[in-house]
Chimera marker file (.cmm) of the C-alpha trace (Angstrom):
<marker_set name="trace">
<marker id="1" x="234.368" y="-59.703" z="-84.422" r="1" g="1" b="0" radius="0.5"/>
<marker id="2" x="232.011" y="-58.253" z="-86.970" r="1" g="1" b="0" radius="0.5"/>
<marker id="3" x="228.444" y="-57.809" z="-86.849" r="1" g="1" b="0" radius="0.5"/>
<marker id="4" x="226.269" y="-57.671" z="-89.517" r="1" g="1" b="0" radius="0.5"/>
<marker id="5" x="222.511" y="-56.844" z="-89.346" r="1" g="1" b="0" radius="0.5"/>
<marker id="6" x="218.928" y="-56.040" z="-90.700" r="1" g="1" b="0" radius="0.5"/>
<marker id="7" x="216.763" y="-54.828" z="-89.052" r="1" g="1" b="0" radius="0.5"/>
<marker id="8" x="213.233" y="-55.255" z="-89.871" r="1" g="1" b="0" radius="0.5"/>
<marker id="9" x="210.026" y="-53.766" z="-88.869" r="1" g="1" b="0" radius="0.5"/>
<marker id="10" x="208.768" y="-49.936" z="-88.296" r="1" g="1" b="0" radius="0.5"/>
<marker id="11" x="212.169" y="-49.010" z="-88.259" r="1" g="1" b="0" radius="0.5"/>
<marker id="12" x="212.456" y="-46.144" z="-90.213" r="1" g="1" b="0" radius="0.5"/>
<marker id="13" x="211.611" y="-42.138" z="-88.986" r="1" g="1" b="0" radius="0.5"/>
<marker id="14" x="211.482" y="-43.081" z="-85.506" r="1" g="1" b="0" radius="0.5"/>
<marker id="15" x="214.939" y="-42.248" z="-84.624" r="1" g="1" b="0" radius="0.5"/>
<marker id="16" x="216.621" y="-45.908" z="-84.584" r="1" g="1" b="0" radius="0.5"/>
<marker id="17" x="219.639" y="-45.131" z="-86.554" r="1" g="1" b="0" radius="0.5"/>
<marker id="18" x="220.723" y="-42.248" z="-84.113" r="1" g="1" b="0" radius="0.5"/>
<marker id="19" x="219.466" y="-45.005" z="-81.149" r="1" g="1" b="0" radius="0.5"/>
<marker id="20" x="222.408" y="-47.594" z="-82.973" r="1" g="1" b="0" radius="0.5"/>
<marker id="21" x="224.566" y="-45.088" z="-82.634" r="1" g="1" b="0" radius="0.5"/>
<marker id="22" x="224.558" y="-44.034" z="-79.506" r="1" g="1" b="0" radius="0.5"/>
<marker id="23" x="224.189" y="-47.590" z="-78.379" r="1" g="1" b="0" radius="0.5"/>
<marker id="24" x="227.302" y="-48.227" z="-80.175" r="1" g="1" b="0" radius="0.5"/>
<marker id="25" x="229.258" y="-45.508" z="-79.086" r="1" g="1" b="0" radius="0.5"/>
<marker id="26" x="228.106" y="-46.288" z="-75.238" r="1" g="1" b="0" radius="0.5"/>
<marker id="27" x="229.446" y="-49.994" z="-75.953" r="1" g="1" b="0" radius="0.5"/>
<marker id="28" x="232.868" y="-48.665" z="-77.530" r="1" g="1" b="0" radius="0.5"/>
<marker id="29" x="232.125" y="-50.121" z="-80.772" r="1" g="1" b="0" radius="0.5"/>
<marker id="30" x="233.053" y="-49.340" z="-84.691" r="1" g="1" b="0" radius="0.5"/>
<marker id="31" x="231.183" y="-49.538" z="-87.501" r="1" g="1" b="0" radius="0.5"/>
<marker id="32" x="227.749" y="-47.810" z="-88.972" r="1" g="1" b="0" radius="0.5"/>
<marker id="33" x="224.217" y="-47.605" z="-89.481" r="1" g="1" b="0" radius="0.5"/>
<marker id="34" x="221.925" y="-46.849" z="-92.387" r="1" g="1" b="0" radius="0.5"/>
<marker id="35" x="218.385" y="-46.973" z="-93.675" r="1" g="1" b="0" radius="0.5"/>
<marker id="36" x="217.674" y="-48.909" z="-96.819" r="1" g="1" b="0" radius="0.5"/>
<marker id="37" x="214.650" y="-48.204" z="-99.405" r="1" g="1" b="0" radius="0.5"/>
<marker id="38" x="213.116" y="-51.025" z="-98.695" r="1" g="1" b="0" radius="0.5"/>
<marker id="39" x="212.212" y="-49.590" z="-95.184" r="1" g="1" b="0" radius="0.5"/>
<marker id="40" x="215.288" y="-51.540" z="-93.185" r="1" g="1" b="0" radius="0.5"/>
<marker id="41" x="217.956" y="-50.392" z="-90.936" r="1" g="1" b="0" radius="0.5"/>
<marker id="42" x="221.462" y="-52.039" z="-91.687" r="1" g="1" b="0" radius="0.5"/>
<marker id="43" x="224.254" y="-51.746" z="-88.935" r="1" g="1" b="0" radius="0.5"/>
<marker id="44" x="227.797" y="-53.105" z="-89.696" r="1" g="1" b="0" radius="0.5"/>
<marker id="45" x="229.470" y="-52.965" z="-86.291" r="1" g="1" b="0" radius="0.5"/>
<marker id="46" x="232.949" y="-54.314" z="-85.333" r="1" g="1" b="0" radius="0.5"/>
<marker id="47" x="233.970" y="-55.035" z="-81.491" r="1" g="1" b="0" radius="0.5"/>
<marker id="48" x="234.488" y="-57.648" z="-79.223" r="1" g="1" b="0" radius="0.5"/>
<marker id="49" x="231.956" y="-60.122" z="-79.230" r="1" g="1" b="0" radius="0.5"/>
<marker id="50" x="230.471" y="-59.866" z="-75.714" r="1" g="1" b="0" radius="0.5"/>
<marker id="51" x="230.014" y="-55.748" z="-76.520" r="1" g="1" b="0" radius="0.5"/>
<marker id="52" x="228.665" y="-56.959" z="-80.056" r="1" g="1" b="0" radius="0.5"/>
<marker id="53" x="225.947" y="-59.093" z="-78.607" r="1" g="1" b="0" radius="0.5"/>
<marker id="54" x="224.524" y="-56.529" z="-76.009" r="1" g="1" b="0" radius="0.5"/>
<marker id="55" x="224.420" y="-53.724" z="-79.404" r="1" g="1" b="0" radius="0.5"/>
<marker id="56" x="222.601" y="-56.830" z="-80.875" r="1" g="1" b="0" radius="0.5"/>
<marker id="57" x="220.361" y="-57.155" z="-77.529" r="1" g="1" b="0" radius="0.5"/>
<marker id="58" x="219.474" y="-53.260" z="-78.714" r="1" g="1" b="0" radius="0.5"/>
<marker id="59" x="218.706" y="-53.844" z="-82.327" r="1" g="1" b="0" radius="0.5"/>
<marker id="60" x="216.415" y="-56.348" z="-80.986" r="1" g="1" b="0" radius="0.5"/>
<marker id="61" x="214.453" y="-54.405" z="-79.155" r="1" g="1" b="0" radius="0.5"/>
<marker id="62" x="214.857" y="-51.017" z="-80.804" r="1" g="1" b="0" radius="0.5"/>
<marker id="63" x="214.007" y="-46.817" z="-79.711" r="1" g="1" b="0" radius="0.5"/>
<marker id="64" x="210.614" y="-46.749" z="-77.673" r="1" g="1" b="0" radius="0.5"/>
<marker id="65" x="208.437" y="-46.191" z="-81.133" r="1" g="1" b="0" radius="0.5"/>
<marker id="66" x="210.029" y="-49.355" z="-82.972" r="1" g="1" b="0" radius="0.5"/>
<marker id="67" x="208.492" y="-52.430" z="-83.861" r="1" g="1" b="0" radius="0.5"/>
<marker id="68" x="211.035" y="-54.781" z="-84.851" r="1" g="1" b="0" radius="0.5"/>
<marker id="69" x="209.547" y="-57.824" z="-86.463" r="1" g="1" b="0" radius="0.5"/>
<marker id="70" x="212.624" y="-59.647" z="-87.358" r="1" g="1" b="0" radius="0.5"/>
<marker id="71" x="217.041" y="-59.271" z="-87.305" r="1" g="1" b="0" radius="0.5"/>
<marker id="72" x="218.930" y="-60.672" z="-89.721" r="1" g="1" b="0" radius="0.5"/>
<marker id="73" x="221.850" y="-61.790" z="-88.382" r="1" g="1" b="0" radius="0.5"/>
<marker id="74" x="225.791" y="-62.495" z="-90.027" r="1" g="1" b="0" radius="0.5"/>
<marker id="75" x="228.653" y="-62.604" z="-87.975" r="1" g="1" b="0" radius="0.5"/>
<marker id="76" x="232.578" y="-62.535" z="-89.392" r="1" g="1" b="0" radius="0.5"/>
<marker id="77" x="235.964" y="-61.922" z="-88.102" r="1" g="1" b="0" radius="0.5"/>
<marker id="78" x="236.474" y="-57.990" z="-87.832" r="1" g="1" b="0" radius="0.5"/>
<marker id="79" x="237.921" y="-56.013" z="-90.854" r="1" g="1" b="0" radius="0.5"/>
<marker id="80" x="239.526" y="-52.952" z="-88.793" r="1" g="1" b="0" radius="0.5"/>
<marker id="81" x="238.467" y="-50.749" z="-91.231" r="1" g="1" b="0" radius="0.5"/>
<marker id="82" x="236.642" y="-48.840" z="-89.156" r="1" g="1" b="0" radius="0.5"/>
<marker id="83" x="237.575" y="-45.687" z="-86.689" r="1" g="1" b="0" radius="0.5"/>
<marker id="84" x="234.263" y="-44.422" z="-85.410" r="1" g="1" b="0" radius="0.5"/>
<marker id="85" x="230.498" y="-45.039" z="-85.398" r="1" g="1" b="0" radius="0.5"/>
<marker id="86" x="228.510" y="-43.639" z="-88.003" r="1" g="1" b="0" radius="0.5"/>
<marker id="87" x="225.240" y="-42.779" z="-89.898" r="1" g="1" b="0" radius="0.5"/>
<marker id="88" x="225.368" y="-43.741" z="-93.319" r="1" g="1" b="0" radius="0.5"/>
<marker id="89" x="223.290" y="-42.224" z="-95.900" r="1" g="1" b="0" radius="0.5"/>
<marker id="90" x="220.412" y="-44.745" z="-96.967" r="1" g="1" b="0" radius="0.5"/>
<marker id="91" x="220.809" y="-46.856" z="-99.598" r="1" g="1" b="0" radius="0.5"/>
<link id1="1" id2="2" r="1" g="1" b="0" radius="0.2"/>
<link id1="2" id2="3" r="1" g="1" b="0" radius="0.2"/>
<link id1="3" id2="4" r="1" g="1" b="0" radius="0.2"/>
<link id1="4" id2="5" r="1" g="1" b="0" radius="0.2"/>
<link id1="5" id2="6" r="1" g="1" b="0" radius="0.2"/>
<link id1="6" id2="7" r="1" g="1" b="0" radius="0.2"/>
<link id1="7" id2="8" r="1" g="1" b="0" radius="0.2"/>
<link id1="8" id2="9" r="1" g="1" b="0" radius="0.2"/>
<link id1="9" id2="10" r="1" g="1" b="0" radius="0.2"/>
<link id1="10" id2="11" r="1" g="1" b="0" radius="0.2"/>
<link id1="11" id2="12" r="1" g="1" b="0" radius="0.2"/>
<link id1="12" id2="13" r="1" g="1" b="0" radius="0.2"/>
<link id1="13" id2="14" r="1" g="1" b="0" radius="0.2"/>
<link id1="14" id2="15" r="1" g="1" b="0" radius="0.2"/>
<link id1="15" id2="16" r="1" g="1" b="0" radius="0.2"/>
<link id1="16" id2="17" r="1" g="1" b="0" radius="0.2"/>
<link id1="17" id2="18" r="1" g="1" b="0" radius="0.2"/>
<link id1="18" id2="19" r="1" g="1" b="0" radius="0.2"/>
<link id1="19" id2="20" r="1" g="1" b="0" radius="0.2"/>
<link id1="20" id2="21" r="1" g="1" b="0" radius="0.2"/>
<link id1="21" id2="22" r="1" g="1" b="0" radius="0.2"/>
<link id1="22" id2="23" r="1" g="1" b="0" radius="0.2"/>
<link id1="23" id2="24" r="1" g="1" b="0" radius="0.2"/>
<link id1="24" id2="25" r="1" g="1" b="0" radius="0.2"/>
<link id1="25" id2="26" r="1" g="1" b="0" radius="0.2"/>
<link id1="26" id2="27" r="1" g="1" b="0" radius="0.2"/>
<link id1="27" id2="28" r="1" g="1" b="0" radius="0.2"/>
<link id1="28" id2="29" r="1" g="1" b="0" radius="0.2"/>
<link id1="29" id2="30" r="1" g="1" b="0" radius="0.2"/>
<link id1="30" id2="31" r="1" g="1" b="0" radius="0.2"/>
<link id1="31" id2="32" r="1" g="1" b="0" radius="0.2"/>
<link id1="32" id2="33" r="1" g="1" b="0" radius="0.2"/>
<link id1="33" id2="34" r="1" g="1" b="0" radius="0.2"/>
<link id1="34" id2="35" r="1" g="1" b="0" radius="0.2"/>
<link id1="35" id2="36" r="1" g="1" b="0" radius="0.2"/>
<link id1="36" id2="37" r="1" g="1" b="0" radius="0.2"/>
<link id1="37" id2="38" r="1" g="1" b="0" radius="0.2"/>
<link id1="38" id2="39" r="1" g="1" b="0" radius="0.2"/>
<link id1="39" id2="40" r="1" g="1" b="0" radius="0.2"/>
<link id1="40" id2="41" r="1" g="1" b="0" radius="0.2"/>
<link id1="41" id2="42" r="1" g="1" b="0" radius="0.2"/>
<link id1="42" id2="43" r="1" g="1" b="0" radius="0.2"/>
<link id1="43" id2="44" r="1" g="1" b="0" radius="0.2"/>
<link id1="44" id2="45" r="1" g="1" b="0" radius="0.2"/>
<link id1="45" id2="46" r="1" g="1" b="0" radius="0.2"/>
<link id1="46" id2="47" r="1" g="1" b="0" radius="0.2"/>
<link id1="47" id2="48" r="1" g="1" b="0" radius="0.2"/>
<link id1="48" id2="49" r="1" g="1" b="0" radius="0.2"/>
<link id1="49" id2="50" r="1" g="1" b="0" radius="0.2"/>
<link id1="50" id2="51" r="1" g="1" b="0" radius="0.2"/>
<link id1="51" id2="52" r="1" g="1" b="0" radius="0.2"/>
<link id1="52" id2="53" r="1" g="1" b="0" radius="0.2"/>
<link id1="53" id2="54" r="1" g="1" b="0" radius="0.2"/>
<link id1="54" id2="55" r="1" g="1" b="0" radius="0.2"/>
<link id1="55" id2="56" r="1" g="1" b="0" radius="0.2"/>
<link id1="56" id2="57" r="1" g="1" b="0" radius="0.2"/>
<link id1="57" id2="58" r="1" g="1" b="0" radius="0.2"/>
<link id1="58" id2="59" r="1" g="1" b="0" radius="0.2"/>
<link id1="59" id2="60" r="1" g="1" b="0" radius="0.2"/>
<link id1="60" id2="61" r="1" g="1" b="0" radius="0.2"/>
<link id1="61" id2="62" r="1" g="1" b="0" radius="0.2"/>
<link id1="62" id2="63" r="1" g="1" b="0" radius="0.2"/>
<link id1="63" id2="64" r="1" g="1" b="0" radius="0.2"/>
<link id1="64" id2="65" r="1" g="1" b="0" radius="0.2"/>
<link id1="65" id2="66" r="1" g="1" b="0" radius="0.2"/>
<link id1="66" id2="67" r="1" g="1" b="0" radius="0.2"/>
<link id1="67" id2="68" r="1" g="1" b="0" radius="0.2"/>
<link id1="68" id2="69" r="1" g="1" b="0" radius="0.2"/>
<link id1="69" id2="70" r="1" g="1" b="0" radius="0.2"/>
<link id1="70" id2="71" r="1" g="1" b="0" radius="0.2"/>
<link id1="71" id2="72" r="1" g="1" b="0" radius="0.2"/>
<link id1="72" id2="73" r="1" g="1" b="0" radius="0.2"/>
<link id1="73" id2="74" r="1" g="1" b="0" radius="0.2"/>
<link id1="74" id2="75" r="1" g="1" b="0" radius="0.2"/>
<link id1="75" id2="76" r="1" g="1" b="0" radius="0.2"/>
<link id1="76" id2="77" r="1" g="1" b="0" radius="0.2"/>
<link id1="77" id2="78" r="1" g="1" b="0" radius="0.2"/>
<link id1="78" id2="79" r="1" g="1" b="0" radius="0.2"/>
<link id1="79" id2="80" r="1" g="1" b="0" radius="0.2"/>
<link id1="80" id2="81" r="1" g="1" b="0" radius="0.2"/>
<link id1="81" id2="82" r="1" g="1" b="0" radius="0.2"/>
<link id1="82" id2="83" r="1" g="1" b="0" radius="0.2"/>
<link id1="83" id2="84" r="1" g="1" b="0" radius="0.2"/>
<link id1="84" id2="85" r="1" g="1" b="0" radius="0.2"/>
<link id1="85" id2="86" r="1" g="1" b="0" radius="0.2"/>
<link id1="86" id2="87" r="1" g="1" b="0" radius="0.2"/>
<link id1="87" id2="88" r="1" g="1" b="0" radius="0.2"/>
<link id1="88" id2="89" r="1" g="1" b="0" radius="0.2"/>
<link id1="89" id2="90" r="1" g="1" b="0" radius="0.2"/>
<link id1="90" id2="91" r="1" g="1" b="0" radius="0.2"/>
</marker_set>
């Protein structure tokens, strides 16, 4: 499956993006994770679902100085375009 999400919040300079990733990694997922301009974090991840919804258990909660206020949730079938986890530059 693929995961698609936006994070919302005080996301940004407090370390969530390396958080995703090592989250991500830990789970054995694919995919990656970058900051937007409008002060999001986006994370395309691709896995089984089960792994997919404990990442998304993460994003929820976020690195100890988060606040998420909201996730925007898609899901999809998986693209297997992907063969690592990785920080994006923001967009």
């Amino acid at each position: 499956m693929r995961l698609h999400a936006l994070i919302h919040g005080h996301v940004q300079g407090v370390g969530f993006r390396y958080f995703v990733q090592d989250r991500a990694l830990a789970l054995g997922l694919v995919g990656w994770v970058r900051n937007t301009f409008d002060g999001d974090v986006e994370v395309v991840a691709e896995g089984p679902r089960p792994r997919l919804e404990a990442l998304l258990d993460h994003l929820r909660r976020g690195p100890r100085a988060a606040v998420v206020t909201g996730v925007d949730v898609e899901w999809s079938p998986a693209s297997g375009e992907f063969r690592r986890f990785e920080i994006r530059p923001t967009v």
